[in-house]
C-alpha positions as CSV (number, residue, x, y, z in Angstrom):
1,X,6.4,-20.0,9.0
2,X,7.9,-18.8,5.5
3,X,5.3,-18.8,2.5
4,X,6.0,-20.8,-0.2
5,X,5.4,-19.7,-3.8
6,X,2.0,-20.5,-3.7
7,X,1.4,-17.6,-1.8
8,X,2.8,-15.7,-4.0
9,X,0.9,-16.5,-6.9
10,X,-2.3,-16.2,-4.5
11,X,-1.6,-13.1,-3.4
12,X,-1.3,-11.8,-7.4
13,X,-4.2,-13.2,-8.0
14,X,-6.0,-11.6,-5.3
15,X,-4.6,-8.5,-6.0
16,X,-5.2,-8.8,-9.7
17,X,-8.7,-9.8,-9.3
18,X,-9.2,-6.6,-6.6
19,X,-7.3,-4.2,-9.1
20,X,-10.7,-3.1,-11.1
21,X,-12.7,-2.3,-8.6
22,X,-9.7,-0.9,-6.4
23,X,-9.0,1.6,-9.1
24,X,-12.4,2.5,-9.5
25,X,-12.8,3.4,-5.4
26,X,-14.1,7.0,-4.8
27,X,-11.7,9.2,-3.5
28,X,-13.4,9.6,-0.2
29,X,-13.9,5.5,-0.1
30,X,-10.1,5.5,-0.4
31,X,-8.9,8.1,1.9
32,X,-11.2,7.0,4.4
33,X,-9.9,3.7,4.0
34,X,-6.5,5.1,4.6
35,X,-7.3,6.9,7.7
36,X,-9.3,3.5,9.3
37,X,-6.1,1.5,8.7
38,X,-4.4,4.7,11.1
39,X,-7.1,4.1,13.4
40,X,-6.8,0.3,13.6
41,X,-3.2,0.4,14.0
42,X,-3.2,2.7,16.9
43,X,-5.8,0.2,18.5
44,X,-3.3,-2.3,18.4
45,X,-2.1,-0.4,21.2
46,X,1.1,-1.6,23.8
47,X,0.6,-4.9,22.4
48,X,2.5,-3.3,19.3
49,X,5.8,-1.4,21.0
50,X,5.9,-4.5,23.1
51,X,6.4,-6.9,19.9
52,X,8.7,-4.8,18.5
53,X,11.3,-3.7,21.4
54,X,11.2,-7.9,21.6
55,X,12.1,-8.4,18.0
56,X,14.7,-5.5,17.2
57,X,15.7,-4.1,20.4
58,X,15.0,-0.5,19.7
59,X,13.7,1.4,22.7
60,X,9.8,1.8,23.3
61,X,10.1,5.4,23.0
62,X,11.6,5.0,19.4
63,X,8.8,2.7,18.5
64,X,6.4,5.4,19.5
65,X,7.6,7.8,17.8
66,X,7.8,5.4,14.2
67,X,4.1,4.3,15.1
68,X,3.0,8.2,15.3
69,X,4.9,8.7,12.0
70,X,3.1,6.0,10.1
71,X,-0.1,6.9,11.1
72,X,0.5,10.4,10.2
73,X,1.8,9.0,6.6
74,X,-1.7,7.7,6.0
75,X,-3.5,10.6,7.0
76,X,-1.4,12.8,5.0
77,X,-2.4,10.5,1.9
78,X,-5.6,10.3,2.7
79,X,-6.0,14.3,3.1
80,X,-3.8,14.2,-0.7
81,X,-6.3,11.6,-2.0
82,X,-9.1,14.0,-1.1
83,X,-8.1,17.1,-2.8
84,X,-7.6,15.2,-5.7
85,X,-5.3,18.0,-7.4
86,X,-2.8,14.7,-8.1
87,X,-5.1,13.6,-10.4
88,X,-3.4,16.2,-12.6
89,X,-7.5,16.2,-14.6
90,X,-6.8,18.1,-17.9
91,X,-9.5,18.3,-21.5
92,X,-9.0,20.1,-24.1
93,X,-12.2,20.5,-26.1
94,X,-12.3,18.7,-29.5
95,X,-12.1,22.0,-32.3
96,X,-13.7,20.5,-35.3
97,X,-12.8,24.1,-37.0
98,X,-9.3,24.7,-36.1
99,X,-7.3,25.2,-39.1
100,X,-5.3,24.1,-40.8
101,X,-6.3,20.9,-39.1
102,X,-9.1,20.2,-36.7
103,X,-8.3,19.0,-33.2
104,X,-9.4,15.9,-31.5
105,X,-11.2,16.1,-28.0
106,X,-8.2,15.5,-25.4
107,X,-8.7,14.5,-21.8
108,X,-5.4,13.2,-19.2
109,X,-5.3,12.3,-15.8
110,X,-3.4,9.7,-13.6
111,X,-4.7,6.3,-13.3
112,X,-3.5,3.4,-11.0
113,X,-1.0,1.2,-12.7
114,X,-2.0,-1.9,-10.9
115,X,-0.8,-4.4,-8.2
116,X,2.6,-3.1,-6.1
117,X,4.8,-5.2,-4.4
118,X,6.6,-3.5,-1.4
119,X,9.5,-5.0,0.6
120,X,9.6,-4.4,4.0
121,X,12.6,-2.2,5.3
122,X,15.0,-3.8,7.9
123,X,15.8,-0.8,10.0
124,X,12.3,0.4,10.4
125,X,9.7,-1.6,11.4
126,X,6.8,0.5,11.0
127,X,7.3,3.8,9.2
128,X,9.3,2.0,6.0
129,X,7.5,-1.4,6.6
130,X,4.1,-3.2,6.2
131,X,2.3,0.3,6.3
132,X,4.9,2.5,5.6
133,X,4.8,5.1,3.0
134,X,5.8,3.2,-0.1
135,X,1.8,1.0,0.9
136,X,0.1,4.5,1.7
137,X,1.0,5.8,-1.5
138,X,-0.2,2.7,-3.1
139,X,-3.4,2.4,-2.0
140,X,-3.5,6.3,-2.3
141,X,-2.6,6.1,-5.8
142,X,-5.4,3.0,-6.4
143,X,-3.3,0.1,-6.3
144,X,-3.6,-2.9,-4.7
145,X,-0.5,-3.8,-2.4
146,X,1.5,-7.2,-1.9
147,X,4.2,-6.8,1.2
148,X,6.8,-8.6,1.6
149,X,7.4,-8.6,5.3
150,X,11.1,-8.2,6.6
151,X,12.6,-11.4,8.5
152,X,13.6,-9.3,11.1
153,X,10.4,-7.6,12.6
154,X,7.8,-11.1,11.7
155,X,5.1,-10.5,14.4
156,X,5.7,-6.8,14.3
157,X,4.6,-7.0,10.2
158,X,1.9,-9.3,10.9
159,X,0.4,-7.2,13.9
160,X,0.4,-4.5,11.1
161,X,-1.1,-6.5,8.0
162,X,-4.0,-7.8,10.6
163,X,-4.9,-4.2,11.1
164,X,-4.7,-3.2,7.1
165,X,-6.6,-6.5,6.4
166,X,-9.0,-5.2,9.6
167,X,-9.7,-1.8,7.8
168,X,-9.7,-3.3,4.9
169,X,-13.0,-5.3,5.9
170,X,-15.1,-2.8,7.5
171,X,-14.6,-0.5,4.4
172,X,-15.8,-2.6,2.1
173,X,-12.8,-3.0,0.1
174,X,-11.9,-6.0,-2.0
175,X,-10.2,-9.2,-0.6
176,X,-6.6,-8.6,-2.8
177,X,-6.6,-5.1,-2.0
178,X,-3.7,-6.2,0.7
179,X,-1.6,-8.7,1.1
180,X,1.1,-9.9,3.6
181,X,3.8,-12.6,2.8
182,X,7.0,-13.8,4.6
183,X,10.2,-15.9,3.2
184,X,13.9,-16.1,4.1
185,X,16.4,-16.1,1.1
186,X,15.3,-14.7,-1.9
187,X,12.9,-16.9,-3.6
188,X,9.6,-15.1,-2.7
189,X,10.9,-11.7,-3.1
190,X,12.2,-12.9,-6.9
191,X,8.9,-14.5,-7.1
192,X,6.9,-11.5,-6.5
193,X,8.3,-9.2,-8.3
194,X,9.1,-11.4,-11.2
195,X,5.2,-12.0,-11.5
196,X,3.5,-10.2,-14.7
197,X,0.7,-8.7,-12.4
198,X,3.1,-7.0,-10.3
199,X,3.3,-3.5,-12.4
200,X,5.6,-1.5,-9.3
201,X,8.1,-2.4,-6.6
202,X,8.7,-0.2,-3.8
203,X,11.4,-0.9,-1.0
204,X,13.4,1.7,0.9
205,X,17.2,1.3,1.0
206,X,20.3,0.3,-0.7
């Protein structure tokens, strides 16, 4: 069934309520996270192609192939969250001295913006979906993600968010770190990303 706005505003407030101590995740917490949520999708194993040959009439082999390229989308990030180079860490040492005006201590580096909404791409149910990229680099990045499943793939997107919500349990990671809601029309898409917690939007397409 179609969520209601309800579920909107309970997703936000999960995800707002997860954002602190999301952010705050050690990078090998994270990436490992990333790479369990690989794991648990693969695990879902025939049951997966078989869902979505039924729902979008793509051939198996197709579906194979996206599945192999998602889970290679969160390993990359994970591998990216590790290195931590995208951090971008910078400090400048404060020069109490300098003339003809002394200079502050400076210090930059990314930090997570806070909860993303991501809309689930029609013409590819896994790799531009529910786990696609635009999620892996959330949760890469520190965010907590709300997904907004596309009508055309249902129990394809739900197989997927039980395996995030899967990984996201035996990692330790807070409840609104992931979230999974469905709606025909527009109303929970303008919902979502009209709520003041959402800070991003992702979505592949036109």
């Amino acid at each position: 069934p179609g969520g209601s706005r309800a579920e909107v505003e309970k997703a936000c407030q999960l995800a707002e309520a997860a954002f602190d101590q999301y952010r705050e995740t050690s990078l090998e917490a994270r990436a490992h996270f990333l790479e369990t949520i690989a794991e648990e999708i693969e695990a879902i194993g025939a049951d997966l192609t078989q869902r979505g040959v039924a729902e979008t009439g793509l051939p198996e082999a197709r579906l194979e192939g996206e599945r192999g390229r998602t889970c290679g989308q969160l390993r990359l990030f994970a591998s990216v969250v590790r290195a931590g180079e995208w951090l971008d860490l910078r400090h400048d040492p404060a020069q109490p001295d300098r003339q003809p005006m002394p200079r502050a201590d400076l210090r930059q580096r990314h930090i997570p913006l806070g909860p993303v909404a991501v809309f689930g791409a029609s013409n590819f149910p896994l790799a531009f979906s529910v786990a696609g990229g635009d999620t892996a680099s959330a949760l890469a990045a520190g965010c907590p993600v709300v997904v907004k499943g596309h009508s055309a793939h249902p129990g394809t997107s739900e197989l997927i968010g039980r395996a995030i919500q899967r990984a996201a349990a035996k990692c330790n990671m807070p409840e609104g770190v992931f979230s999974l809601l469905f709606g025909s029309g527009r109303d929970i898409g303008q919902a979502l990303v009209s709520d003041p917690r959402i800070k991003a939007v992702g979505f592949t397409g036109s």
